[in-house]
C-alpha positions in Angstrom: 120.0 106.4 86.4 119.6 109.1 88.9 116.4 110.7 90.1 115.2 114.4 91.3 111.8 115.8 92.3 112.0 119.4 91.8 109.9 121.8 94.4 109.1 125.0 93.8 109.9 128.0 96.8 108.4 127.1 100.1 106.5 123.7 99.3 109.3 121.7 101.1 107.9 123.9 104.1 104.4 123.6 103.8 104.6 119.6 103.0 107.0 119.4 106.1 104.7 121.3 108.5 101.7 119.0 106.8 103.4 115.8 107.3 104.6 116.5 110.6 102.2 118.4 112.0 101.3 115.8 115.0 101.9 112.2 115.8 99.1 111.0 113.4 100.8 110.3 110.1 100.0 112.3 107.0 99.7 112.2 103.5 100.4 114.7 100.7 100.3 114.3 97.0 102.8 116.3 94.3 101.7 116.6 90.9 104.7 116.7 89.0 105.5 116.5 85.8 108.5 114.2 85.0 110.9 114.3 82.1 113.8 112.0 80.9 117.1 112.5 79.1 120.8 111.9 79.3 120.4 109.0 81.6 118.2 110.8 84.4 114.4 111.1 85.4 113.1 114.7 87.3 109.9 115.2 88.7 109.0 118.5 88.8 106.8 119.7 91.4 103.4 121.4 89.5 101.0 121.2 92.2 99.9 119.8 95.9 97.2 118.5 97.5 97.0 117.3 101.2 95.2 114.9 102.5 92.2 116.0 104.8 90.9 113.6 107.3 88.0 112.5 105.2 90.7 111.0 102.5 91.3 108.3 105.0 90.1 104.5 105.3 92.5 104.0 108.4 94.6 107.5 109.9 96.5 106.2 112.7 100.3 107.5 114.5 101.4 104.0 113.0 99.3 103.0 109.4 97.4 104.9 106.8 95.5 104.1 104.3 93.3 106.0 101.4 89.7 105.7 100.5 89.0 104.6 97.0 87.0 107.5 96.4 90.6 109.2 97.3 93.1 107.1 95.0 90.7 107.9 92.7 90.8 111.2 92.8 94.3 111.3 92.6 94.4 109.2 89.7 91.9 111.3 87.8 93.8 114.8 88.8 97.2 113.1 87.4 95.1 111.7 84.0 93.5 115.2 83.9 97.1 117.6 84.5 99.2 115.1 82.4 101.4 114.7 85.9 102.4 111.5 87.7 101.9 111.4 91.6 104.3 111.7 93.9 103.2 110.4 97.3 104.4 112.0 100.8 103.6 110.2 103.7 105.1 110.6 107.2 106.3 108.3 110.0 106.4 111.0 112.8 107.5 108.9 115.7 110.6 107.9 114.1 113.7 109.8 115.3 116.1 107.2 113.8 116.4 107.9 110.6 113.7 107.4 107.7 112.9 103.9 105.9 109.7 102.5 104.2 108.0 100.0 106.6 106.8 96.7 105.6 103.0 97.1 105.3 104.3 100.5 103.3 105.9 98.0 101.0 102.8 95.6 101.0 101.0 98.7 99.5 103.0 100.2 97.3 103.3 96.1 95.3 99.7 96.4 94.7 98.9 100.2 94.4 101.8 101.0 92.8 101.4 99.0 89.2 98.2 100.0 89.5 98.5 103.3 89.3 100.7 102.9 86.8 98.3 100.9 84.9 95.5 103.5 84.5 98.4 106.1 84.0 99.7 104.0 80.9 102.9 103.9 82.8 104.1 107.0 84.3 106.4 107.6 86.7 105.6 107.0 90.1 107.6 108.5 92.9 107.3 107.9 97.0 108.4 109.7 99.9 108.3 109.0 103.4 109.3 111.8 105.9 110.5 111.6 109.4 111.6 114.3 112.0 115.0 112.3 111.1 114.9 112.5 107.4 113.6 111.3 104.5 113.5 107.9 102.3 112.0 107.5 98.6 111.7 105.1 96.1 111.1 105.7 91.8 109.1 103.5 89.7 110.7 105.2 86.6 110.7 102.0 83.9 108.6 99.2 82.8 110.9 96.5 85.0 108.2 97.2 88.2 111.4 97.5 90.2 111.8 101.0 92.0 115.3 103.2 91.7 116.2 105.2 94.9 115.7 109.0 94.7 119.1 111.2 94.6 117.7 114.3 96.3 115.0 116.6 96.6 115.4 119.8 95.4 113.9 122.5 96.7 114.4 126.3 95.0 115.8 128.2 96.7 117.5 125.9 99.4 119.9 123.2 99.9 119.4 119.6 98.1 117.6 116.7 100.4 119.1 113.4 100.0 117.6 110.6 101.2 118.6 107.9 103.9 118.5 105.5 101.2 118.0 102.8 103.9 114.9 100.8 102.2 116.9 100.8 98.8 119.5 99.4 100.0 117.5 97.2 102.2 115.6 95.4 98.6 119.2 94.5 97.1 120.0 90.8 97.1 123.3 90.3 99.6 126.4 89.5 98.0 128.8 86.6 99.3 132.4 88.6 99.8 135.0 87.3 98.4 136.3 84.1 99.5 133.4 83.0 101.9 133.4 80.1 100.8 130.3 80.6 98.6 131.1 78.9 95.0 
């Protein structure tokens, strides 16, 4: 299964300049529609919304976290458009590379089925950006387990593949080959 979000000309900018705009972390939302076929899900980029400082229960350099009244509101715009959400959030201190963080994880095991739930089961896609790169993770099926992203795709530009670190970081660890495990 491979996965794409699709961005139309210059949103890759303006999402980039939102999300790392300071050393607060930020939050953007891409209304996307998604379509499936021939093995592979794409999000397509429809339309963006980023999050002011009064969509924020906590809006700290190291933890965010929505207002109801905001996941709400992005629930109802994705009903309302027919779009699933994809969410952008940054980790702007990170210079190593870019990875989900535990209490990102935490949230996405509650929000994320959720969201799903009152979307009778769309697509769900999340993003975390650093000045280093970028991670993401897919909720694409009815399993609950998410897929890694392949790349963003901006028009215009050059494909952005992900660090797949925290994807690779949920798979069970294999025993090589005579390890003595049976």
């Amino acid at each position: 299964m491979t996965v794409f979000l699709d961005l139309r000309a210059g949103l890759k900018e303006e999402l980039w300049a939102h999300l790392l705009q300071n050393d607060t972390e930020q939050v953007a939302i891409v209304f996307a529609a998604v379509e499936s076929k021939d093995n592979a899900t794409v999000f397509s980029a429809r339309d963006a919304y980023l999050a002011t400082a009064a969509d924020f229960e906590i809006h700290s350099e190291f933890h965010v976290e929505l207002t109801d009244e905001a996941r709400a509101r992005i629930i109802k715009t994705a009903w309302d458009t027919g779009t699933s959400p994809v969410e952008f959030h940054s980790h702007p201190g990170d210079y190593r590379g870019a990875k989900f963080s535990p209490s990102d994880m935490y949230g996405f095991s509650d929000y994320v089925p959720h969201c799903r739930w009152r979307l009778r089961g769309r697509p769900y896609l999340a993003v975390v950006v650093t000045p280093a790169g970028m991670d993401a993770l897919a909720w694409t099926d009815t399993g609950g387990k998410p897929v890694g992203l392949d790349a963003i795709r901006p028009a215009g530009g050059a494909a952005i593949r992900p660090t797949n670190q925290t994807i690779e970081s949920l798979k069970p660890e294999v025993p090589e080959h005579g390890s003595g495990a049976f």
